[in-house]
ZAMARGU-4260 file (C-alpha; in steps of 0.2 Angstrom, whole numbers, plus 5000, padded with zeros to 4 digits):
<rodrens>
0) 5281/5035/4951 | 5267/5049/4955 | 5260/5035/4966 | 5273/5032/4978 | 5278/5052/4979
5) 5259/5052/4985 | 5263/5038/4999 | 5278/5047/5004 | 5272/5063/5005 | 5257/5058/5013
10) 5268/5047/5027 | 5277/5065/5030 | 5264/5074/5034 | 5256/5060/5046 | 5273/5062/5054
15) 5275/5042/5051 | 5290/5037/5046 | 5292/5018/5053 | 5291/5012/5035 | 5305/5022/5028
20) 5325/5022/5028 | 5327/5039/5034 | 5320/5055/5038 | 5317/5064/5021 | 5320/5082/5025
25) 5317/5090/5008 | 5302/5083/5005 | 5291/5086/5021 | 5279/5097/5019 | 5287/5117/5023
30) 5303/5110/5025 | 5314/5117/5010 | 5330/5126/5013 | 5328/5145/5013 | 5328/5155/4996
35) 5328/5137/4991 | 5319/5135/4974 | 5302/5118/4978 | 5307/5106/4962 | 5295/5102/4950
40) 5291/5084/4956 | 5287/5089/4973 | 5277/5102/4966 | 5267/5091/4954 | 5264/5078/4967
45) 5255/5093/4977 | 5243/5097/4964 | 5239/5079/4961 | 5232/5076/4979 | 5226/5095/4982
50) 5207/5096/4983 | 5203/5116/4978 | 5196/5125/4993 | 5180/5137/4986 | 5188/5153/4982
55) 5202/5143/4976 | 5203/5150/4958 | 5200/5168/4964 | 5214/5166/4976 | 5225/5161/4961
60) 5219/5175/4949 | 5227/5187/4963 | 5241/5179/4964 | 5247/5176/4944 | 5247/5196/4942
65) 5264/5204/4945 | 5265/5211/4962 | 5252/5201/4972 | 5254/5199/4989 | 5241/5187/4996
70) 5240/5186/5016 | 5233/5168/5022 | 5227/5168/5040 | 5224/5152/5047 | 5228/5142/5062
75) 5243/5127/5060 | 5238/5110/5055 | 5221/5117/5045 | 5232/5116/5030 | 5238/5132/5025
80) 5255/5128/5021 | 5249/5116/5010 | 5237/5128/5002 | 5249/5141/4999 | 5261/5126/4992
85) 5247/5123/4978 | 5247/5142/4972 | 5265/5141/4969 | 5263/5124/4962 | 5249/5133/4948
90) 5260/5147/4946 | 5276/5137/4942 | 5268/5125/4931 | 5256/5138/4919 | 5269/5154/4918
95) 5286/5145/4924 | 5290/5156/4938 | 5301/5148/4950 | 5296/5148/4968 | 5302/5146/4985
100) 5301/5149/5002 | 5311/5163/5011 | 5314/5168/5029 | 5307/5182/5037 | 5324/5186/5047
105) 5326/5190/5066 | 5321/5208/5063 | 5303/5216/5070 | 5301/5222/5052 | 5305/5213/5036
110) 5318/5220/5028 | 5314/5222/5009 | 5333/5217/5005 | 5328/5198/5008 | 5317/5199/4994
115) 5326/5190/4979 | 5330/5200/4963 | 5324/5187/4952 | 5312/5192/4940 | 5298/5182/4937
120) 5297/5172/4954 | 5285/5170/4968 | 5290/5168/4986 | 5284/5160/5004 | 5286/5170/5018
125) 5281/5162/5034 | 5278/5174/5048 | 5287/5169/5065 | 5276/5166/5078 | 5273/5179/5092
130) 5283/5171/5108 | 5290/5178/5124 | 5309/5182/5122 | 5310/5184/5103 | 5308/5200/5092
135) 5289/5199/5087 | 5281/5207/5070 | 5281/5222/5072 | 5262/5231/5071 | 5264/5241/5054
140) 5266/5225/5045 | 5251/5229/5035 | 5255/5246/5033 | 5272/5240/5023 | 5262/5227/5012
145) 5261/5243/4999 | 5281/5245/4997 | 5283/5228/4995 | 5271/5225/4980 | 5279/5240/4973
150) 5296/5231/4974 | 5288/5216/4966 | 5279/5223/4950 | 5297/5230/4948 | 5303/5212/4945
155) 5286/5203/4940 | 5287/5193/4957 | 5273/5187/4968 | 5270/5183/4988 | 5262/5171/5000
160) 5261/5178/5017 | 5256/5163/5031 | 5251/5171/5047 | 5237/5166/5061 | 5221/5174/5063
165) 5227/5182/5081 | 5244/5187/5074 | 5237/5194/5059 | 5222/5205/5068 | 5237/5213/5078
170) 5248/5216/5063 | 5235/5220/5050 | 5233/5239/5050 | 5237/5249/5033 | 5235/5233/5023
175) 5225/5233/5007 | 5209/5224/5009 | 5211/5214/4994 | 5225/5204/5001 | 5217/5191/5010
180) 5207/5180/4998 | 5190/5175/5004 | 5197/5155/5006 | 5184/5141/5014 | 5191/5128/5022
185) 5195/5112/5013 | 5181/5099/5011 | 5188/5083/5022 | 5178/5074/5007 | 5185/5084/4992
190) 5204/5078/5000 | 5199/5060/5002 | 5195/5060/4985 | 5210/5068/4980 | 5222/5057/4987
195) 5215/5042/4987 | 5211/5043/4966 | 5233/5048/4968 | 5239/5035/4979 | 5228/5023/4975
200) 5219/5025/4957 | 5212/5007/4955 | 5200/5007/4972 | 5183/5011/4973 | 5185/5028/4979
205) 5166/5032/4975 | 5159/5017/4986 | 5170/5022/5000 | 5166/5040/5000 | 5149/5036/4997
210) 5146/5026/5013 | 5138/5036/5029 | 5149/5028/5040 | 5164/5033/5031 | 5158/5051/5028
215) 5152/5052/5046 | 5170/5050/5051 | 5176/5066/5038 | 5166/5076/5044 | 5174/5091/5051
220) 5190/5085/5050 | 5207/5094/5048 | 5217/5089/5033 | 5229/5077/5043 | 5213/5070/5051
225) 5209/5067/5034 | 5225/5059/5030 | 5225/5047/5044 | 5208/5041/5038 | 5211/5040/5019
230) 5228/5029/5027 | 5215/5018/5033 | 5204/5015/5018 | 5222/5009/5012 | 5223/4999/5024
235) 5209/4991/5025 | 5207/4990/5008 | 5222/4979/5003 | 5222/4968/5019 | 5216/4949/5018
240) 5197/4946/5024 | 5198/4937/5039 | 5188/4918/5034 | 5170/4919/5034 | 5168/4910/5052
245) 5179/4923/5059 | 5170/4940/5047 | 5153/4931/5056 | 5158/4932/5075 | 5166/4950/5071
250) 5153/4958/5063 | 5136/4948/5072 | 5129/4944/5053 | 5127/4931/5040 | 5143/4932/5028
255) 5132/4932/5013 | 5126/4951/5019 | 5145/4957/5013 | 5150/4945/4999 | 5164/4956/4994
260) 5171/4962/5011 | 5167/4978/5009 | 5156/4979/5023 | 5169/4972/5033 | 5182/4985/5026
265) 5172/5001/5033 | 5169/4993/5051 | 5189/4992/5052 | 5192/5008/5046 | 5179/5015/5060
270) 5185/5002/5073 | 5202/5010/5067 | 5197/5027/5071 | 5192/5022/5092 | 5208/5012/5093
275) 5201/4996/5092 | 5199/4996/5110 | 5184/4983/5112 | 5192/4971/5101 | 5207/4973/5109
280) 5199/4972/5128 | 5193/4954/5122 | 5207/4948/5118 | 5218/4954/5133 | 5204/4945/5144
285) 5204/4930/5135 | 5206/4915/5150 | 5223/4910/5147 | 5231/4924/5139 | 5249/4925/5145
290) 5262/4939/5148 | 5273/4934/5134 | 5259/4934/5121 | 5254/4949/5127 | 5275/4958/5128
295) 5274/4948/5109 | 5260/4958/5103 | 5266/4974/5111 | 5282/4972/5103 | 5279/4968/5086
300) 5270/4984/5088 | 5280/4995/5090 | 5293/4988/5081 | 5282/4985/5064 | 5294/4980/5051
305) 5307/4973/5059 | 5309/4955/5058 | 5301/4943/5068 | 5315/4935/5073 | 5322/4953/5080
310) 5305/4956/5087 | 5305/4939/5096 | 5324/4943/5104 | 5316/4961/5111 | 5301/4951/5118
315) 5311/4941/5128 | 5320/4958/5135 | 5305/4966/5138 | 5298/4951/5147 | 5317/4953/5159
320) 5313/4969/5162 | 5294/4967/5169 | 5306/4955/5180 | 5297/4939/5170 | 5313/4932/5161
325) 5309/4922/5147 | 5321/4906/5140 | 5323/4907/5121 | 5333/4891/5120 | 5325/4874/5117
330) 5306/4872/5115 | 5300/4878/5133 | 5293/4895/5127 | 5280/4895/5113 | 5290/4900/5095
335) 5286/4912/5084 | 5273/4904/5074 | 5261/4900/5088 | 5265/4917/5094 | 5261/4927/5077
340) 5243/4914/5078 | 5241/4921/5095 | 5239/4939/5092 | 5232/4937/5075 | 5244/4940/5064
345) 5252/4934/5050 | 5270/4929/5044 | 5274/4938/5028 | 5284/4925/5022 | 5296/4935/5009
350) 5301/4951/5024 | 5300/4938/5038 | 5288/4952/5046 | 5274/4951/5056 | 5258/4959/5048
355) 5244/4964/5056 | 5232/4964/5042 | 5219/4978/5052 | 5221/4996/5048 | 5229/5005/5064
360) 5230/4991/5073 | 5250/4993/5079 | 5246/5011/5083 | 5230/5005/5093 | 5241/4990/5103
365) 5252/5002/5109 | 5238/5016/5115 | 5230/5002/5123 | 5247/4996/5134 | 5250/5017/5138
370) 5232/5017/5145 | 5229/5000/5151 | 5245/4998/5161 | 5252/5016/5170 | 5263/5006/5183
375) 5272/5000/5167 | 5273/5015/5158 | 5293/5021/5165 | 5298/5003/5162 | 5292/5002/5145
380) 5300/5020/5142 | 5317/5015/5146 | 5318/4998/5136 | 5307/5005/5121 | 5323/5021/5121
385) 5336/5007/5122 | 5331/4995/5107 | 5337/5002/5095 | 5353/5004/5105 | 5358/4986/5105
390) 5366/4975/5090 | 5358/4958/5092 | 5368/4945/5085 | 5358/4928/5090 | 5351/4914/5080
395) 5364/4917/5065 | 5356/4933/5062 | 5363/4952/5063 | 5356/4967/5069 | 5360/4978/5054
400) 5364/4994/5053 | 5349/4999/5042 | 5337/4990/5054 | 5342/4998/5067 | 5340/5015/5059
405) 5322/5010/5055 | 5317/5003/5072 | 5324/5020/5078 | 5313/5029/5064 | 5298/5020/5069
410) 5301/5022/5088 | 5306/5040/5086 | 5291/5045/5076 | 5280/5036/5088 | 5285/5046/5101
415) 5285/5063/5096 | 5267/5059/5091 | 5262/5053/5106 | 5270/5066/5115 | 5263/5080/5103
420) 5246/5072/5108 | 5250/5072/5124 | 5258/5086/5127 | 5269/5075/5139 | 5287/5074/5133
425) 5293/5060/5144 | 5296/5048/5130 | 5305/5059/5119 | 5319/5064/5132 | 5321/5046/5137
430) 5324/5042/5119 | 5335/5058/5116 | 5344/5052/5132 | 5348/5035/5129 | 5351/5040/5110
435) 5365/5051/5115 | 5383/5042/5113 | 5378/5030/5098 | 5382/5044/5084 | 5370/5033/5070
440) 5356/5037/5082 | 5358/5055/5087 | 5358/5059/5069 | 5341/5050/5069 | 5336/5059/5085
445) 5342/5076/5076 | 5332/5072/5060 | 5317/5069/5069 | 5315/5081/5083 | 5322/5093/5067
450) 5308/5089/5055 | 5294/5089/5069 | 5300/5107/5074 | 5297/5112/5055 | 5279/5102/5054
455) 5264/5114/5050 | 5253/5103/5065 | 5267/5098/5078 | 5279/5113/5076 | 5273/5125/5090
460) 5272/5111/5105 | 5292/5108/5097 | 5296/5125/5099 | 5291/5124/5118 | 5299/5108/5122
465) 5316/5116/5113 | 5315/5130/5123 | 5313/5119/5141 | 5326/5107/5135 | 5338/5122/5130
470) 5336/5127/5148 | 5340/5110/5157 | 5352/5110/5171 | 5348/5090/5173 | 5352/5082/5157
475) 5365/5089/5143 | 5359/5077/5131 | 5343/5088/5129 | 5352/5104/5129 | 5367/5097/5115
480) 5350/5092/5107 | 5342/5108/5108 | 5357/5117/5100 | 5360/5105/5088 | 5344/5108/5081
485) 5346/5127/5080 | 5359/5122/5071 | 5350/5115/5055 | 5335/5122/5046 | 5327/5128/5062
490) 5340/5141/5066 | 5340/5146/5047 | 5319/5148/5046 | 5317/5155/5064 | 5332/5164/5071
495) 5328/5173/5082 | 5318/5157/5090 | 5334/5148/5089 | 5346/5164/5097 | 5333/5162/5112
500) 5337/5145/5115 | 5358/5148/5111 | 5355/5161/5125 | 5350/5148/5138 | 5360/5133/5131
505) 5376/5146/5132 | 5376/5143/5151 | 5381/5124/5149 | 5397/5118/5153 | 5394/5102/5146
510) 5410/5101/5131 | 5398/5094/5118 | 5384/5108/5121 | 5399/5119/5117 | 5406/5111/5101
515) 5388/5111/5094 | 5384/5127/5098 | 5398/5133/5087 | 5391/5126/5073 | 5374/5135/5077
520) 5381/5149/5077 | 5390/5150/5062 | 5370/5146/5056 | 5361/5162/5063 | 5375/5172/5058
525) 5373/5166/5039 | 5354/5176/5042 | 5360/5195/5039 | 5346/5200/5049 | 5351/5190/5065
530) 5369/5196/5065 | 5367/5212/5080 | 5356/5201/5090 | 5368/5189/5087 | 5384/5197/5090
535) 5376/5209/5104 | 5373/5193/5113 | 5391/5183/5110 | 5397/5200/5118 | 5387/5202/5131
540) 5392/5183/5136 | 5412/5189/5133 | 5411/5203/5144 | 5421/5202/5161 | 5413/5191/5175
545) 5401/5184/5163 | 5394/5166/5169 | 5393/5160/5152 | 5412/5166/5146 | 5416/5151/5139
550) 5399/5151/5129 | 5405/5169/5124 | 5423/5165/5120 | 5420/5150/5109 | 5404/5158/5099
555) 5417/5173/5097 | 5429/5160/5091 | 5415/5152/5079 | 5413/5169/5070 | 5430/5177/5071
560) 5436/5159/5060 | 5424/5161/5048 | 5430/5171/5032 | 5425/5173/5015 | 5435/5178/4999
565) 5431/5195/4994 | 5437/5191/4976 | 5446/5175/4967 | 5464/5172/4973 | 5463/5184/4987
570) 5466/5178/5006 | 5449/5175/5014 | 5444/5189/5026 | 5436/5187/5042 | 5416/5191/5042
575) 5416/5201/5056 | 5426/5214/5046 | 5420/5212/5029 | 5402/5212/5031 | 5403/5200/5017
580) 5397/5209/5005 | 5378/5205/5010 | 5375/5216/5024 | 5376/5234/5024 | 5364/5239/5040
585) 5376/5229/5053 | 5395/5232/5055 | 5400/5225/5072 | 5409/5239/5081 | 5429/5241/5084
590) 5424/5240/5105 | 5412/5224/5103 | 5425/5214/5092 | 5439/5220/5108 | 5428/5214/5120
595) 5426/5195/5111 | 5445/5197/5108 | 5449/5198/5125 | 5438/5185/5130 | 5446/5172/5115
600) 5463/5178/5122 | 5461/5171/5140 | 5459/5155/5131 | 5473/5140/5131 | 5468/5130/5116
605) 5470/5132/5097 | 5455/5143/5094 | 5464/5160/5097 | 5478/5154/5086 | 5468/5150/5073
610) 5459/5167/5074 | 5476/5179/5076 | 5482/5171/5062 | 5467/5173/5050 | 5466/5193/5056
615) 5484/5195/5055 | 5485/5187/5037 | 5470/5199/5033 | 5482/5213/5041 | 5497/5208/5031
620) 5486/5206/5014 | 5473/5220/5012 | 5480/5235/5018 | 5462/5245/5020 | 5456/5233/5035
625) 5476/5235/5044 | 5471/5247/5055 | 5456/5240/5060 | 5464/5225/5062 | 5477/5233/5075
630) 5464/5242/5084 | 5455/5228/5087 | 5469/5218/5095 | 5476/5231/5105 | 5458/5237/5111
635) 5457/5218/5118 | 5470/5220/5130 | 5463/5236/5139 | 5457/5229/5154 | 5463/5243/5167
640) 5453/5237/5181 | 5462/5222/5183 | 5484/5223/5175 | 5486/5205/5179 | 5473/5201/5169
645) 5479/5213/5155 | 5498/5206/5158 | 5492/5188/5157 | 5481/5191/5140 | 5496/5204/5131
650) 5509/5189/5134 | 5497/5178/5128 | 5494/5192/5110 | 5514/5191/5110 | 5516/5173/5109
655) 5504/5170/5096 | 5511/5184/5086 | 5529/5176/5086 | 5519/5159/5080 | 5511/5166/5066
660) 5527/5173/5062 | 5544/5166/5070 | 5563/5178/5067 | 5575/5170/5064 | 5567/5156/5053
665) 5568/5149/5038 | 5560/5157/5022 | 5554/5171/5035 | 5544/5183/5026 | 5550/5202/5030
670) 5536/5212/5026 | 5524/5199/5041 | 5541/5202/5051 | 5539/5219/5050 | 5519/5221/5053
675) 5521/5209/5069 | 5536/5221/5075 | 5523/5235/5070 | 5508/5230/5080 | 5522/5224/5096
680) 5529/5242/5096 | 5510/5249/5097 | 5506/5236/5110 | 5520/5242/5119 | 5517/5261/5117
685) 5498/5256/5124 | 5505/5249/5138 | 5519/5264/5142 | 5502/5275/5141 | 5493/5264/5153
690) 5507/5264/5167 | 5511/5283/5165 | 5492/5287/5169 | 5496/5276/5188 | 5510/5289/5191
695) 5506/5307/5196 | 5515/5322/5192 | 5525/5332/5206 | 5517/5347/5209 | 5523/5364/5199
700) 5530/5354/5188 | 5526/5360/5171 | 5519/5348/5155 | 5535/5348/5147 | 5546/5344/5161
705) 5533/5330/5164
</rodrens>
């Protein structure tokens, strides 16, 4: 059980998941729900595998005392989440506390209400990233470090702070010294150990760990670096020798120099680590060596895990699209057994899948093709998005649903590693693009892009790419995408990242941009601490010749649906007047809730139905929040700059007054009767006020013959 909790984490946070079902959210590494509570499996599989930094046990002494606050500096991807991950693993498994991450908010300063009450506890707090647009940290940080461990003794609570050197040299001022543990960075050897004894208790970690080659490699090395390389040693070390013949040419000595293989073992784990690009120039330059074989090779690739027989159908596509078709029936191409001998492979014979037997070898074939062949590269692109598109249904078998969703994993995760790497995005749009009507793969598209945003190593090249795709005018696939995402863990861990991004994406016209970015907004509005940007912003798009009016109207609609019972058996109230009992610092004002009522009203549809006749319910059920109600509603029709407008909008407010409650009807109630004829009379006195100040008064004529 331990084992393959170690394989799957370790997959997670290689970014790797061709050999999984699905993208497993919960478990990647910092990806937990906010104020969510890490369980205690995920927890015992991190201190299984995690090597102790030195400084390690001082660090935790710190933190098991009631109050601590310990600050970790560090860049992304030198494992810092992780470390702080196994702090609150030792604190939950020697005192019980649970822990958790929580979100620092949208504010410039953290506001010591998101602090749990829990007693006993100890809590995550990720510090967002200094960007362009957003609300940084503000620079007495440090300075309110004091307060907070006051409120912590107070309930026996602890904190994790992850922050970056530069950030934290801006931020640190008035901060106790004692804060930031003196921490090394973690021994690439002590974490190869660690993992390997894990994943894999029965192998020879010692020899392996012992040889120079090996440790030549891990030195230096960042934990993922690591983690790719102890992948390797895997690898390598459950794969088939190669005959004896074959181990001789490879390696230029007698077989009986390596009786065992192991020799053989560490020159594919360091052949592994340069690509395997000599071995595989000689065999690309082998006399005879066609374009099929090679398309073959290329393909079973990419599409590791997928049957042969599917990976013999997409060889033959990609073969159409270099404009070299390929004939599948009768005998005139070779078959997949002599292809699989070919590239020198092997048929597993109970999966039907092709297997390599070569540590990073399918990673390597596909490096190779992106360098090797540039003129190929768009054509590749496009048929690579595509193939999990299609639903193959030749030679009696069927492209299932679950395949599919595994090729698209595989070829998903390939390229946001490759463009993380990079730092070229091409592949990832062309896959988002061609992803976007089958719903199966948008999902995956979603999942992936979602949990790469969140990734300790990848998450701030993510970041940028959301923020370009958020503002693309050329494709609304990447904008829907980019809202979409806001919408899920990343809008609830960085919101005011994702209101940046809303803020650009708002400007679409694209329908499907707009339904999604009601959900995403519903999201940022659940973070108290992002509701004024929030709400100052769906305003500011409402407000009269606005180019993102629409973008206003429907957020507005988002929020002014939303309600939340204030006890049992009551009518639900809308949020934007109760404050839902979680926020006392932000009460959005009677004018900014006009100007979004005047924007919903100019709408045809059903939203501003379904609105009027939550408020009005609201009205006619909890008498403190009628007259904020009616003001409101009337405050949405005064448009005196433009009374066609403010005609058009009022006889829109009429009908949908009369709809929420007909007269005569049957069973009509006579107390809503009553309230609508209240608020009608008021909207009529408004608007006797509002054409009396468009006729002036005759001269000498006194006020009270006026």
């Amino acid at each position: 059980m331990l084992r393959a909790a170690v394989a799957d984490l370790r997959q997670e946070a290689l970014f790797n998941f061709g050999e999984m079902t699905a993208v497993k959210l919960t478990a990647v590494l910092g990806q937990l729900l906010e104020h969510s509570e890490l369980p205690r499996h995920y927890l015992e599989t991190v201190r299984a595998v995690f090597a102790e930094p030195d400084g390690y046990s001082e660090a935790y002494e710190a933190l098991a005392q009631p109050g601590a606050v310990l600050v970790l500096p560090r860049e992304p991807g030198a494992g810092l989440a992780f470390t702080a991950h196994a702090l609150l693993a030792d604190l939950h498994l020697r005192t019980g506390a649970r822990v958790g991450p929580v979100s620092f908010g949208s504010t410039a300063r953290f506001p010591l209400r998101r602090l749990p009450r829990e007693e006993n506890a100890g809590y995550l707090l990720e510090l967002p990233a200094d960007e362009e647009g957003t609300t940084a940290v503000s620079d007495d940080f440090g300075a309110m470090l004091p307060e907070i461990q006051k409120v912590l003794v107070d309930r026996s609570a602890r904190l994790i702070v992850l922050t970056t050197p530069d950030q934290w040299q801006r931020i640190r001022r008035g901060a106790p010294p004692e804060v930031v543990p003196e921490l090394a960075a973690p021994d690439p050897v002590k974490v190869a150990r660690a993992w390997l004894a894990a994943e894999a208790p029965d192998i020879d970690a010692a020899s392996w760990l012992a040889d120079e080659r090996i440790l030549e490699l891990l030195a230096g090395q960042a934990p993922s670096d690591v983690l790719q390389i102890v992948g390797l040693i895997l690898k390598a070390d459950e794969a088939r020798l190669l005959d004896r013949a074959e181990q001789r040419t490879s390696r230029g000595e007698p077989y009986e120099e390596d009786p065992d293989g192991f020799n053989t073992k560490v020159l594919n784990v360091v052949k592994a680590r340069t690509d395997w690009r000599k071995e595989l120039l000689d065999w690309h330059s082998q006399p005879g060596r066609t374009d099929f074989e090679r398309n073959f090779l290329l393909v079973a690739a990419l599409l590791r895990n997928a049957t042969v027989t599917h990976v013999y159908v997409k060889t033959a596509e990609l073969c159409a699209r270099f404009n070299r078709p390929v004939s599948l029936e009768g005998q005139e191409a070779p078959g997949v057994l002599e292809l699989v001998d070919k590239i020198q492979a092997e048929l597993d014979p109970a999966a039907d899948t092709v297997d390599f037997g070569r540590p990073g070898w399918d990673d390597a074939v596909l490096s190779y093709f992106w360098i090797d062949r540039p003129a190929a590269r768009k054509t590749f692109l496009a048929w690579m998005a595509e193939a999990p598109t299609t639903r193959t249904h030749q030679f009696l078998e069927t492209f299932t649903r679950d395949e599919r969703l595994l090729l698209a994993n595989r070829v998903g995760a390939f390229a946001v590693r490759w463009a993380t790497r990079h730092r070229k995005p091409e592949p990832l749009e062309k896959i988002i693009s061609a992803w976007r009507r089958d719903d199966d793969l948008w999902k995956a598209a979603i999942d992936l892009i979602s949990a790469a945003a969140l990734h300790p190593a990848m998450g701030r090249f993510i970041h940028e790419l959301l923020l370009r795709w958020s503002k693309s005018k050329d494709d609304a696939a990447l904008r829907k995408l980019a809202v979409d995402v806001c919408a899920g863990e990343f809008g609830r861990r960085y919101p005011s990242k994702a209101l940046l991004r809303l803020g650009h994406a708002a400007g679409s016209e694209d329908p499907d941009v707009q339904k999604s970015l009601w959900a995403a907004v519903r999201t940022i509005w659940s973070d108290p601490t992002a509701r004024e940007a929030l709400f100052t912003s769906i305003t500011t798009w409402c407000a009269p010749g606005s180019d993102r009016l629409d973008s206003g109207r429907r957020s507005f609609a988002a929020l002014a649906t939303l309600t939340i019972a204030e006890s049992d058996g009551d009518t639900p109230v809308p949020v934007l007047l109760s404050g839902d009992g979680e926020d006392t610092e932000f009460q959005p004002s009677l004018t900014g809730l006009s100007v979004g009522w005047s924007a919903l009203l100019s709408a045809a549809d059903a939203e501003p139905s379904e609105a009027l006749c939550r408020w009005m319910d609201t009205a006619h059920h909890h008498l403190h929040l009628r007259h904020q109600v009616f003001s409101v509603l009337r405050g949405a029709l005064n448009v005196p700059d433009d009374p066609a407008h403010a005609r058009r909008l009022r006889n829109q407010l009429h009908d949908l007054l009369y709809a929420w409650q007909p007269y005569p009807a049957p069973n009509a109630d006579p107390d809503r009767v009553r309230l609508r004829h209240e608020l009608t009379d008021l909207l009529s006195l408004d608007r006797s006020r509002a054409v009396a100040e468009y006729h002036p008064r005759a001269a000498g004529r006194s006020p009270h013959n006026a």
